[in-house]
DRENPA-3360 file (N, C-alpha, C; in nm, 2 decimals, always signed):
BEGIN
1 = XXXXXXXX = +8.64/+11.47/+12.18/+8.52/+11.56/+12.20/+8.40/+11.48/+12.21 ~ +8.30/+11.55/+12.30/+8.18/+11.45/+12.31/+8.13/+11.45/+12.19 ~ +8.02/+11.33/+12.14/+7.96/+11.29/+12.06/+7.85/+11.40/+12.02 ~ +7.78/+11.43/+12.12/+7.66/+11.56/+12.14/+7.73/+11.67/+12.05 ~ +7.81/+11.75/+12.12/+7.92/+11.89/+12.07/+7.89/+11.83/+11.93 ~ +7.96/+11.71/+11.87/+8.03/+11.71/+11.75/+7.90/+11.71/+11.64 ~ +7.78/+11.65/+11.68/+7.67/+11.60/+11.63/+7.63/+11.78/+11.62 ~ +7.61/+11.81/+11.71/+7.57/+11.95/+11.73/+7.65/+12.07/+11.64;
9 = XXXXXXXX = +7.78/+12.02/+11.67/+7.90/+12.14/+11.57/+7.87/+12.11/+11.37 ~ +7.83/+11.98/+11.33/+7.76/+11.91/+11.21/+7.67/+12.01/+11.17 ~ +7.56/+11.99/+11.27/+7.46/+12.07/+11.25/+7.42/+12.20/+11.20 ~ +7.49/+12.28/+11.32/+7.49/+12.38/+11.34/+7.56/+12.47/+11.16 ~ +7.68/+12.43/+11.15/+7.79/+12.40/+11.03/+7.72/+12.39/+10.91 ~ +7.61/+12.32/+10.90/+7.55/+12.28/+10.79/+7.45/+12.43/+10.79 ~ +7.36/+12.47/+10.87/+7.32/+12.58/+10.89/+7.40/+12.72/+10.86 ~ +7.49/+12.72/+10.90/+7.60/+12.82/+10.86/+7.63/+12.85/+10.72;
17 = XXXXXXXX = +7.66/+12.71/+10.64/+7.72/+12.67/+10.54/+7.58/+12.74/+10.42 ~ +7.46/+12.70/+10.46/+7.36/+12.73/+10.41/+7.33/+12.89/+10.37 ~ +7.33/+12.92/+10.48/+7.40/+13.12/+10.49/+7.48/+13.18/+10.42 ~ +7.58/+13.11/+10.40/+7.68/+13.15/+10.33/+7.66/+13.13/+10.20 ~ +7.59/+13.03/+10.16/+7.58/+13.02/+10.00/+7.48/+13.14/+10.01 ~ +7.40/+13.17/+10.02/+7.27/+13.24/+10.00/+7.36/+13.42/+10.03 ~ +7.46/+13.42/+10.06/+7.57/+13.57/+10.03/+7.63/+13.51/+9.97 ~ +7.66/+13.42/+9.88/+7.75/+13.45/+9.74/+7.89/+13.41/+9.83;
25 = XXXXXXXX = +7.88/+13.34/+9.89/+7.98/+13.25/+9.99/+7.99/+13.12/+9.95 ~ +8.11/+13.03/+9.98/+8.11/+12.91/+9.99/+8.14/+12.87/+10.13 ~ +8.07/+12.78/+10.18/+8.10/+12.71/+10.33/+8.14/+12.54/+10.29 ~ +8.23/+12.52/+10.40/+8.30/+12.43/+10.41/+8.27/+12.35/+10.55 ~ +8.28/+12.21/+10.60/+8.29/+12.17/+10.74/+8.41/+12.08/+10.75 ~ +8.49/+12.11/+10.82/+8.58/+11.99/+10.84/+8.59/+11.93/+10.98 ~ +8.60/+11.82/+11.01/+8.57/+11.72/+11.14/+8.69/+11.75/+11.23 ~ +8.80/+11.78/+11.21/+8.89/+11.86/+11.27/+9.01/+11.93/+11.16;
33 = XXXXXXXX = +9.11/+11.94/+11.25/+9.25/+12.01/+11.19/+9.25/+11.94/+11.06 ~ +9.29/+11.83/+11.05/+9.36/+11.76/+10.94/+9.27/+11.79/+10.85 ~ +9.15/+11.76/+10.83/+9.08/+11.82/+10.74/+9.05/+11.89/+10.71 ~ +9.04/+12.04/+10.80/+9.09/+12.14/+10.75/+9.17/+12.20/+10.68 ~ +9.32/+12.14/+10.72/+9.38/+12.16/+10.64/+9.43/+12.12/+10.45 ~ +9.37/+12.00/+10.44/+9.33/+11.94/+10.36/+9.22/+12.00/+10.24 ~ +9.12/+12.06/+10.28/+9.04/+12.15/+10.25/+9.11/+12.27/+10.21 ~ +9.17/+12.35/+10.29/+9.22/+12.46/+10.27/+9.33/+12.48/+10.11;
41 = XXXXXXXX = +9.42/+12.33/+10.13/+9.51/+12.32/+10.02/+9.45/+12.27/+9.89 ~ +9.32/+12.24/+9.91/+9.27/+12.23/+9.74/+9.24/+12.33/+9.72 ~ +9.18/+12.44/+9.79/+9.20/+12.59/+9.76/+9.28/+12.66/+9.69 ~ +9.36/+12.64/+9.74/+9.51/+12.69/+9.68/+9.59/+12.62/+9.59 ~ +9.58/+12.64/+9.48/+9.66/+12.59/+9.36/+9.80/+12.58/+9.39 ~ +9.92/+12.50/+9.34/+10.04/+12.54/+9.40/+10.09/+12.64/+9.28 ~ +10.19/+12.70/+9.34/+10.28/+12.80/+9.26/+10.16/+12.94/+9.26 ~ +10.07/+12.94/+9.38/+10.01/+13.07/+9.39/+10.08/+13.14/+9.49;
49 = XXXXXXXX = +10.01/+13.27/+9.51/+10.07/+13.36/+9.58/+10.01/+13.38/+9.68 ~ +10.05/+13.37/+9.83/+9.95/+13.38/+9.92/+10.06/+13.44/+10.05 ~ +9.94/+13.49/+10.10/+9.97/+13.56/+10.27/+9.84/+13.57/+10.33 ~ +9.88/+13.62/+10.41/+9.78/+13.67/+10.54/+9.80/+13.75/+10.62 ~ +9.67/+13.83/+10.70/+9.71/+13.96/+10.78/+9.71/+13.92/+10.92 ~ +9.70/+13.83/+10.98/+9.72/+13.76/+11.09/+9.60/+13.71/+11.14 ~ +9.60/+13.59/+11.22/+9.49/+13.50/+11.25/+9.59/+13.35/+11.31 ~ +9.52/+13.36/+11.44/+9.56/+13.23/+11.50/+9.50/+13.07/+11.45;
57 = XXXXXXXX = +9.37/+13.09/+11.40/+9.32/+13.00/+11.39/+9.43/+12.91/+11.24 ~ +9.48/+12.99/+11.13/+9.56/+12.98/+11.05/+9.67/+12.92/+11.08 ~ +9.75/+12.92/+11.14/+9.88/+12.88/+11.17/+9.83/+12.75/+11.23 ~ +9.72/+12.73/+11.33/+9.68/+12.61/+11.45/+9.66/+12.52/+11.36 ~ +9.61/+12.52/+11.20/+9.54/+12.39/+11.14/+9.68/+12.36/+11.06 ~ +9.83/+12.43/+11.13/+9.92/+12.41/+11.02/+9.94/+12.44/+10.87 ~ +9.86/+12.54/+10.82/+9.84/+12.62/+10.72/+9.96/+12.64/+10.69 ~ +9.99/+12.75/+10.72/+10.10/+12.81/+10.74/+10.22/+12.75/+10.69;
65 = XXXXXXXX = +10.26/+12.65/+10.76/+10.39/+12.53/+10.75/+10.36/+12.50/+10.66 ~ +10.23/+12.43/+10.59/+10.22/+12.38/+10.50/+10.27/+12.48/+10.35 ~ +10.27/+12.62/+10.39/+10.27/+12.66/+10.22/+10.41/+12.73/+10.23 ~ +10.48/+12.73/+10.35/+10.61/+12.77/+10.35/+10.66/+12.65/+10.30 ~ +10.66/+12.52/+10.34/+10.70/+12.43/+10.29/+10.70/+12.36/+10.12 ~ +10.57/+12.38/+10.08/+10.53/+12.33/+10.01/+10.59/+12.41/+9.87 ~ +10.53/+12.36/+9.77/+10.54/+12.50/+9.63/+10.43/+12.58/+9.60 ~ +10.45/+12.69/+9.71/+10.36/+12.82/+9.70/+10.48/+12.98/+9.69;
73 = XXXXXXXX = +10.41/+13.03/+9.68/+10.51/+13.18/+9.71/+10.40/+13.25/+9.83 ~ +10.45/+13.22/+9.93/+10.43/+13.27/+10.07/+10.48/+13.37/+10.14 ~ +10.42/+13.50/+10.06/+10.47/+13.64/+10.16/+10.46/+13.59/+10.27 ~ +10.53/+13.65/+10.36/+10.54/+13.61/+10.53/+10.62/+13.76/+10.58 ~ +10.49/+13.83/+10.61/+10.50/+13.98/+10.65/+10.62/+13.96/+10.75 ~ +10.59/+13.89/+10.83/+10.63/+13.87/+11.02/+10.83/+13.87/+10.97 ~ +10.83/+13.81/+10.80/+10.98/+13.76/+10.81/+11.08/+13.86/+10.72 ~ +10.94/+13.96/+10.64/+11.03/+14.02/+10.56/+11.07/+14.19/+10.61;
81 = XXXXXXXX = +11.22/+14.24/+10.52/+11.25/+14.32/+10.57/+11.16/+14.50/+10.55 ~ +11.08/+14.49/+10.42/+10.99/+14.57/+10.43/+10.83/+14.50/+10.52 ~ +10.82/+14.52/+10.57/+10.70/+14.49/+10.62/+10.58/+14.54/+10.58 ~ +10.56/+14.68/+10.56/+10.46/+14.78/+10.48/+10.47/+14.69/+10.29 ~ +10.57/+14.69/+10.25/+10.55/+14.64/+10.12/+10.48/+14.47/+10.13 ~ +10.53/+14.44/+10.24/+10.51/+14.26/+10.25/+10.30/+14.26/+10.27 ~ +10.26/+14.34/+10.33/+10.13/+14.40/+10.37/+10.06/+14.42/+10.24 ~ +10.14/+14.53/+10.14/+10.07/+14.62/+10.05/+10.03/+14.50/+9.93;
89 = XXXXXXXX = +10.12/+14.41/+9.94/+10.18/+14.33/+9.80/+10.06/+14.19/+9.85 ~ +10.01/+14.20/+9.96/+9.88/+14.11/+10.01/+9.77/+14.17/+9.89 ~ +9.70/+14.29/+9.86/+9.62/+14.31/+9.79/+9.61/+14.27/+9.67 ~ +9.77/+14.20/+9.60/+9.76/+14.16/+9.45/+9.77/+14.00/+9.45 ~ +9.76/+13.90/+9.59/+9.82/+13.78/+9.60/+9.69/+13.71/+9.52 ~ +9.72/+13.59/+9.47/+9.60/+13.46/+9.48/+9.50/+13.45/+9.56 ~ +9.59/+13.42/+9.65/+9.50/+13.42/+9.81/+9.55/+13.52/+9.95 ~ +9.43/+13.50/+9.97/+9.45/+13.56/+10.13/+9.39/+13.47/+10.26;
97 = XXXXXXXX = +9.47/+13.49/+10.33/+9.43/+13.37/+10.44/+9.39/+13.44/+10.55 ~ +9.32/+13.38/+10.61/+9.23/+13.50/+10.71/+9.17/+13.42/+10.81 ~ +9.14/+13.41/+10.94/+9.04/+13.39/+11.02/+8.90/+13.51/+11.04 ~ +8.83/+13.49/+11.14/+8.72/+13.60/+11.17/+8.69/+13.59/+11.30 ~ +8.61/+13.73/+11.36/+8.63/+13.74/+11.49/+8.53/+13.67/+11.59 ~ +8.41/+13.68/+11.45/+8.32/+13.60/+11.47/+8.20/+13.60/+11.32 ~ +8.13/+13.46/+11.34/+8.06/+13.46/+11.21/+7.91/+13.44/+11.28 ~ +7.80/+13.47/+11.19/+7.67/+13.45/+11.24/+7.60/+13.31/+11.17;
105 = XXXXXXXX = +7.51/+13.26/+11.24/+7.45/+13.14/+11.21/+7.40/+13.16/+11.06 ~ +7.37/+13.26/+10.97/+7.33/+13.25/+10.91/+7.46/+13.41/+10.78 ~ +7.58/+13.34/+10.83/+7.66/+13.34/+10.74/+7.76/+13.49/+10.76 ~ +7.69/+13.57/+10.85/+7.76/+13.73/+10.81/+7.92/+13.67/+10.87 ~ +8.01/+13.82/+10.84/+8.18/+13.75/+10.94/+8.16/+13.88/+10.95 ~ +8.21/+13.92/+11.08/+8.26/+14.00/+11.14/+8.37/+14.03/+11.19 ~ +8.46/+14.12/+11.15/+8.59/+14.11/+11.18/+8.63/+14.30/+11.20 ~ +8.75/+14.26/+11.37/+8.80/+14.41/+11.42/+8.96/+14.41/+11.32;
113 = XXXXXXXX = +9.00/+14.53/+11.33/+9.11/+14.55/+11.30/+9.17/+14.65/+11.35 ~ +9.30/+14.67/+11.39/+9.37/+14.82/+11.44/+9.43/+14.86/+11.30 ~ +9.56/+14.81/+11.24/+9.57/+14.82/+11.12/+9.52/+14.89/+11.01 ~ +9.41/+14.75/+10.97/+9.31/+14.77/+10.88/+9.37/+14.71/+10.71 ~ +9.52/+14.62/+10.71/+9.57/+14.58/+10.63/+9.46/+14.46/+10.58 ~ +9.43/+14.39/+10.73/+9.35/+14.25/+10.77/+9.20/+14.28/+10.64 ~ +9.12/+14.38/+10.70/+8.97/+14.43/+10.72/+9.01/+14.47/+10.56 ~ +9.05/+14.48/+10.52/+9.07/+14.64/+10.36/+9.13/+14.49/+10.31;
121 = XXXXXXXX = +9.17/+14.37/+10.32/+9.23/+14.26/+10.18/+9.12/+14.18/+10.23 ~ +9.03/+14.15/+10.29/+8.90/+14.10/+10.28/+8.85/+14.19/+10.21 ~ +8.79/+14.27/+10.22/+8.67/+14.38/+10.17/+8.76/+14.38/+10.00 ~ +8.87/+14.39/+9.98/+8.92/+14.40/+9.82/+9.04/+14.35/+9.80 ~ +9.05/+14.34/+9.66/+9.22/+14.30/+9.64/+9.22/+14.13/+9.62 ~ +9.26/+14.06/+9.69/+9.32/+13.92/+9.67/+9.24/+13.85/+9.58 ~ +9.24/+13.79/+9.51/+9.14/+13.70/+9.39/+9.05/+13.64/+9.47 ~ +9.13/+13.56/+9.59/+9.08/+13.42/+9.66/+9.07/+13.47/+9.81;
129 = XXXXXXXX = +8.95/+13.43/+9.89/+8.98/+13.51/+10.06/+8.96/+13.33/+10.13 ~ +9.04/+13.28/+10.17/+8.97/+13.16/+10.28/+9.04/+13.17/+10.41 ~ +8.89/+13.13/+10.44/+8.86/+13.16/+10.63/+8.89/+13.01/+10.68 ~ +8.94/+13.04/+10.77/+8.98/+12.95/+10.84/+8.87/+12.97/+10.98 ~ +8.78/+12.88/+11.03/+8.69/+12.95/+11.16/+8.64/+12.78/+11.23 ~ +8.70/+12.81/+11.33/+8.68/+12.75/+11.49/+8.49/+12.74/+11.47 ~ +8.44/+12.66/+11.53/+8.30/+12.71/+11.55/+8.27/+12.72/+11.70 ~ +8.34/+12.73/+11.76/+8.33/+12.84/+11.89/+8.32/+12.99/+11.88;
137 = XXXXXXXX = +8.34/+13.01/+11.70/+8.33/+13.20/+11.67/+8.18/+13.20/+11.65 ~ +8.05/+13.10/+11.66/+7.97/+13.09/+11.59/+7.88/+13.17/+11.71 ~ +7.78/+13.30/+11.60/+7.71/+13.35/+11.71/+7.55/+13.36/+11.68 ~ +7.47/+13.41/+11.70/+7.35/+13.40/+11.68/+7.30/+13.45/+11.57 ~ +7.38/+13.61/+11.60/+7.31/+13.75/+11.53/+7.46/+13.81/+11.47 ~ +7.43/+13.93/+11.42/+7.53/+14.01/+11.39/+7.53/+14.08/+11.54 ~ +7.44/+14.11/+11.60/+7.48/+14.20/+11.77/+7.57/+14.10/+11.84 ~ +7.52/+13.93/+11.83/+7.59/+13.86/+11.91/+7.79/+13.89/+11.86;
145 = XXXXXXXX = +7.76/+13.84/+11.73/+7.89/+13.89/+11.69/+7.99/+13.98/+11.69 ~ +7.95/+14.12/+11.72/+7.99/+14.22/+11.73/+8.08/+14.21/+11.86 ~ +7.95/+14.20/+11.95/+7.95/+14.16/+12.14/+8.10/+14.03/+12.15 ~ +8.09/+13.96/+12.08/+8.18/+13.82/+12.10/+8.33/+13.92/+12.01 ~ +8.33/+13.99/+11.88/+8.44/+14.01/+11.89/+8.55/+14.13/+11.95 ~ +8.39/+14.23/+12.03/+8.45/+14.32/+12.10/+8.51/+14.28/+12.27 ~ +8.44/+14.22/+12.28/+8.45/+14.14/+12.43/+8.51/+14.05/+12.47 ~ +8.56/+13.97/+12.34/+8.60/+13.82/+12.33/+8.75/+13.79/+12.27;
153 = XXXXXXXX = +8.76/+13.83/+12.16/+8.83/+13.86/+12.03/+8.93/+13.97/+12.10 ~ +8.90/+14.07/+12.11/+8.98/+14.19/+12.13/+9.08/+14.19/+12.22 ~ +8.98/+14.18/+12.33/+9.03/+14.21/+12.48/+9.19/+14.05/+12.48 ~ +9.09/+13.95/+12.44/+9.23/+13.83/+12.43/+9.35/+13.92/+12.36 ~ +9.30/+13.90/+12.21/+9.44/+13.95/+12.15/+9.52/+14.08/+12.20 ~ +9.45/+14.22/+12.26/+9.56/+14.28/+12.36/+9.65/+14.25/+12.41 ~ +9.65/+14.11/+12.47/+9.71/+14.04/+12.60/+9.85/+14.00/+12.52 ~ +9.87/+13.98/+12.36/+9.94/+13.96/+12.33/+10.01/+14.04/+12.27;
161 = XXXXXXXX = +9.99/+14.19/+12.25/+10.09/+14.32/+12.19/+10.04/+14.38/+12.35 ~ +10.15/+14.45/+12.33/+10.20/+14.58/+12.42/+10.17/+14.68/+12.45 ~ +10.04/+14.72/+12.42/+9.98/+14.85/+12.43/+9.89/+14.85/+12.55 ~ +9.82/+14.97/+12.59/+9.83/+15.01/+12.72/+9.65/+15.03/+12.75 ~ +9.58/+14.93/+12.68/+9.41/+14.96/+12.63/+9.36/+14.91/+12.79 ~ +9.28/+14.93/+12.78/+9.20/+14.96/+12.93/+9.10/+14.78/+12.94 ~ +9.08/+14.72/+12.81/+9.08/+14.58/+12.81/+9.19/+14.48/+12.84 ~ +9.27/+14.53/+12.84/+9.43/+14.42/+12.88/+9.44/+14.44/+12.98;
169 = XXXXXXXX = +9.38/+14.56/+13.06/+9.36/+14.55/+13.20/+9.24/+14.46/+13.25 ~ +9.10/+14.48/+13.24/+9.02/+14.47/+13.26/+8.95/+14.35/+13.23 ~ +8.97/+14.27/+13.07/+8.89/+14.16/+13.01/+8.83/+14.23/+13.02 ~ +8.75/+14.33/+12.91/+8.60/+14.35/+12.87/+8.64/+14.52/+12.82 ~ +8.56/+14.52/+12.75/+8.58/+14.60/+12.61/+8.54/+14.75/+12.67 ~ +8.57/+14.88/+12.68/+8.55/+14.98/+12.74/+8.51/+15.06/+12.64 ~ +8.50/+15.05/+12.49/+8.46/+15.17/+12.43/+8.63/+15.25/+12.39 ~ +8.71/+15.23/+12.41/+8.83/+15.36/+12.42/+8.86/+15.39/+12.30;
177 = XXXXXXXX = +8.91/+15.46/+12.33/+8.96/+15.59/+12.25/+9.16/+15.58/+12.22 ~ +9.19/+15.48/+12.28/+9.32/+15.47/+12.38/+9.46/+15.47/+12.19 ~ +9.51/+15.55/+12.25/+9.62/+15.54/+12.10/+9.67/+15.40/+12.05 ~ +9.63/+15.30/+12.13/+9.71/+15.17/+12.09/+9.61/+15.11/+12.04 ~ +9.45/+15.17/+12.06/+9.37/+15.05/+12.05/+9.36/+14.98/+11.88 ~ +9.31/+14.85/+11.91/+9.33/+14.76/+11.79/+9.21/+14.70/+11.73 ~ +9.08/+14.83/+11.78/+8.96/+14.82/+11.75/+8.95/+14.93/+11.68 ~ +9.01/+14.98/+11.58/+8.99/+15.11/+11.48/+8.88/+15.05/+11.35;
185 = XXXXXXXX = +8.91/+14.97/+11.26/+8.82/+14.95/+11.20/+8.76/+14.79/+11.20 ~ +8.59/+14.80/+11.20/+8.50/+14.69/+11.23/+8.44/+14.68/+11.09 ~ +8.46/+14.59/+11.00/+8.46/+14.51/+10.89/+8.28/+14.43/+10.89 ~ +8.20/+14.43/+10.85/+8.08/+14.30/+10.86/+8.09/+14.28/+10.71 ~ +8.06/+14.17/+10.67/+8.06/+14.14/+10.54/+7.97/+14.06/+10.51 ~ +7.86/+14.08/+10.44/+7.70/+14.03/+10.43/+7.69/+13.96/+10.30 ~ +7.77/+14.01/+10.22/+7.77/+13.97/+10.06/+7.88/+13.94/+10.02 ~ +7.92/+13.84/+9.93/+8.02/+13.87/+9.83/+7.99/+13.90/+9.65;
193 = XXXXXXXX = +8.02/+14.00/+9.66/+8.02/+14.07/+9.49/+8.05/+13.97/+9.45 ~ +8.12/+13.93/+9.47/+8.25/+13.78/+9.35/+8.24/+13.68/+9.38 ~ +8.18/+13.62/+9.30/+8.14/+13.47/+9.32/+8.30/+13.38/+9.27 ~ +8.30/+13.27/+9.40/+8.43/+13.19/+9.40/+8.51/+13.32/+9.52 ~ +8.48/+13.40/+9.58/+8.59/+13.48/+9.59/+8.60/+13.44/+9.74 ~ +8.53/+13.46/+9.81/+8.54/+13.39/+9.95/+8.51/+13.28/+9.98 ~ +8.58/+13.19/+10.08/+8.55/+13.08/+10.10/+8.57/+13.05/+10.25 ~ +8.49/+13.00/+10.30/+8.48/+12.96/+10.50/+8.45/+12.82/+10.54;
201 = XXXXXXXX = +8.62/+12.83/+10.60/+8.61/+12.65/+10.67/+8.58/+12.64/+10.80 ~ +8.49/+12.59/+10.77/+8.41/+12.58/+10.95/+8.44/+12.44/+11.00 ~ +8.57/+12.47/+11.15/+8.64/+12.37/+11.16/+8.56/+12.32/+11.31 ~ +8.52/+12.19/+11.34/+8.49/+12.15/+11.49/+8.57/+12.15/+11.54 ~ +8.66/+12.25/+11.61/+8.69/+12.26/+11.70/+8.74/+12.38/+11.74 ~ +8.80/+12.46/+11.88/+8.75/+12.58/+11.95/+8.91/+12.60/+11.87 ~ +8.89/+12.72/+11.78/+9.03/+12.81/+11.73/+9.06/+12.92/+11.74 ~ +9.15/+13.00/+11.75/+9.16/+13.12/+11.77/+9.13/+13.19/+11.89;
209 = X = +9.07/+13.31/+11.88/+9.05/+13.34/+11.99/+8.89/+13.44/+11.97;
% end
């Protein structure tokens, strides 16, 4: 990565990080993956209980591998045979692992959801919430953010379920109404009530989607 970007992604990161404390946030920067991941696992105590509601940027810093591997107790929705209970039993874990669709320079996350398993164990439930976030999700405003994860965020992840949304055709966000859509509830999160409770690794480099 050029020198500029990286100098710039520092920057920017430390500004972010600032935001976040000032909402009852903790921010984090890590210089790539490996430190991210690194970061992430002092988070998590071993012999805790953790899952997640889905997020690419999670799995990419090897999260994932690491706590299936390691000694954690790792619900893994995708593997078990209740899936609704693997989901429900997210609201009592240690941790929750999470990306965002996008965050604002001065700390808000914005996050879509069709579900709403993802949006509802951020907002309550897990002890512990850590973000995992690209700083390519980094946007100016809360409008910027909205705009980046209705336009940006959305329309990508369509491309990967089966449903018939007028963005999987199009790239770019129509507003619908469409039975599959996976924009039913939009999450902003400005504050955290619970101090220690959220935590955001702001990683240099482009993750997720």
């Amino acid at each position: 990565m050029d020198a500029n970007i990286i100098k710039r992604n520092e920057l920017l990161a430390q500004k972010v990080i600032k935001g976040l404390g000032t909402r009852n946030m903790t921010g984090y920067y890590a210089a790539d993956k490996e430190e991210a991941l690194k970061i992430a696992l002092s988070l998590i105590p071993e012999g805790s209980t953790a899952t997640m509601g889905g997020g690419m940027s999670v799995h990419e810093i090897g999260l994932v591998q690491a706590l299936k591997e390691g000694n954690y107790n790792y619900i893994d929705r995708d593997a078990a045979e209740d899936r609704r209970a693997a989901m429900l039993a997210a609201y009592d874990a240690d941790v929750f692992l999470a990306s965002c669709n996008a965050i604002t320079e001065d700390g808000v996350l914005v996050n879509i959801d069709g579900n709403a398993n993802r949006v509802s164990a951020i907002a309550y439930g897990p002890k512990k919430v850590v973000f995992i976030v690209g700083m390519n999700k980094v946007c100016n405003d809360v409008d910027g953010a909205m705009k980046r994860a209705r336009n940006v965020a959305a329309p990508i992840n369509n491309q990967r379920f089966n449903g018939n949304n007028p963005c999987k055709k199009t790239g770019a966000c129509a507003n619908c109404k469409s039975p599959d859509t996976i924009c039913c509830q939009f999450l902003v999160t400005r504050y955290s009530k619970h101090p220690g409770r959220i935590h955001v690794i702001l990683v240099n480099d482009a993750l997720g989607f």
